[in-house]
C-alpha positions in Angstrom: -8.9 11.8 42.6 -5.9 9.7 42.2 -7.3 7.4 40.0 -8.6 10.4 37.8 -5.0 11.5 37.6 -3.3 8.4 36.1 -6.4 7.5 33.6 -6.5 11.2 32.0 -2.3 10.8 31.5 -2.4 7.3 30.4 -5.3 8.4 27.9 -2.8 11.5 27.1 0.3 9.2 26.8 -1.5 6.9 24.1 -3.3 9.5 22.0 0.8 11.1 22.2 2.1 8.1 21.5 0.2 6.5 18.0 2.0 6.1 15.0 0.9 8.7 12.3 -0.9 8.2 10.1 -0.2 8.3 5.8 -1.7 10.4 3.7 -2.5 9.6 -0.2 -0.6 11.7 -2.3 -0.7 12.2 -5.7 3.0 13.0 -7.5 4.8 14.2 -10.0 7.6 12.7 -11.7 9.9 14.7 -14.0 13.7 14.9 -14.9 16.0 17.0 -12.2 15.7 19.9 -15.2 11.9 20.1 -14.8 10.5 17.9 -17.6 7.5 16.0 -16.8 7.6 12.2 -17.0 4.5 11.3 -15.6 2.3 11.1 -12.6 2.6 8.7 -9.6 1.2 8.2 -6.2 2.2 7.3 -2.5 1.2 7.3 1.0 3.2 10.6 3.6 4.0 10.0 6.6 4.8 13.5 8.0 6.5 13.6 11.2 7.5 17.6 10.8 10.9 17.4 10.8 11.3 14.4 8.7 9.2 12.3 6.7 8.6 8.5 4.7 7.0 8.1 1.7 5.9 4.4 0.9 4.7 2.7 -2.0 4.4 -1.3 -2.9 6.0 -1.9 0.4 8.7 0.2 -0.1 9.9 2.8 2.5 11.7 5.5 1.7 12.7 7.7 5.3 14.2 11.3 4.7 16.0 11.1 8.1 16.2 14.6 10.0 15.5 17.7 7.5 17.6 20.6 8.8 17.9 24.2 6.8 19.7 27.1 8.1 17.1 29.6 7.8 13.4 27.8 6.8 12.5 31.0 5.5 15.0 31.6 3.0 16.7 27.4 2.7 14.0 24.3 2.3 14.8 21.9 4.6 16.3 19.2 3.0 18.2 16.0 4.1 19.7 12.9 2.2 18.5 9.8 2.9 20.6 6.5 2.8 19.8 5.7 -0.3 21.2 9.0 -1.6 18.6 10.8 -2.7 17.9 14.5 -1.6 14.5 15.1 0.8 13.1 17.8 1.2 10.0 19.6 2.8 8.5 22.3 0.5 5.7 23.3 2.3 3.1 21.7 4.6 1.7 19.9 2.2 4.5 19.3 -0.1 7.4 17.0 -0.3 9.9 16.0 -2.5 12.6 13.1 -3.1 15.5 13.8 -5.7 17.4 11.0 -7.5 20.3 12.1 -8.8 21.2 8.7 -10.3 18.6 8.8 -12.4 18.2 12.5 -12.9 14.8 12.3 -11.1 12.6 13.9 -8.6 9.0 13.1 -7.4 6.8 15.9 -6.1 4.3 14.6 -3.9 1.5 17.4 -3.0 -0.8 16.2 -0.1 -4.5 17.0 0.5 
């Protein structure tokens, strides 16, 4: 019964502990004002409260996203790059560039 015991949490443990796993995303680029500049794409990592978005071997990690009321605030966070993260919705995410009045809007499948 023992043995039982330690494989079912060591089988728990590992299935806990895997890295996520990206998701394809397709994006839009357009000026911090709203204009479209094109499309792009990159692979989500969504960990909930934070998130990476990579693309030719660049990673970009939001660090913790924190909003003072998720119902009324998206939670957003800067990264140390500078640019604003944030978490729109389950399914979307968006980095903001304000050097280069930019954002990406990444909407996952």
């Amino acid at each position: 019964m023992l043995r039982i015991t330690v494989v079912l949490t060591l089988l728990l443990l590992a299935g806990c502990s895997s890295t996520p796993k990206g998701v394809d995303c397709p994006g839009e680029v357009a000026t911090i004002y709203g204009q479209s500049m094109g499309q792009t794409q990159a692979r989500i990592f969504d960990l909930v409260n934070a998130f990476t978005v990579t693309r030719d071997g660049v990673a970009v990690k939001s660090g913790t996203l924190h909003s003072s009321d998720r119902f009324q605030y998206v939670p957003s966070a800067v990264t140390p790059e500078g640019f604003t993260a944030q978490r729109l919705s389950n399914k979307q995410f968006r980095l903001i560039n304000p050097y280069q009045n930019t954002m990406i809007t990444w909407t996952c499948p």
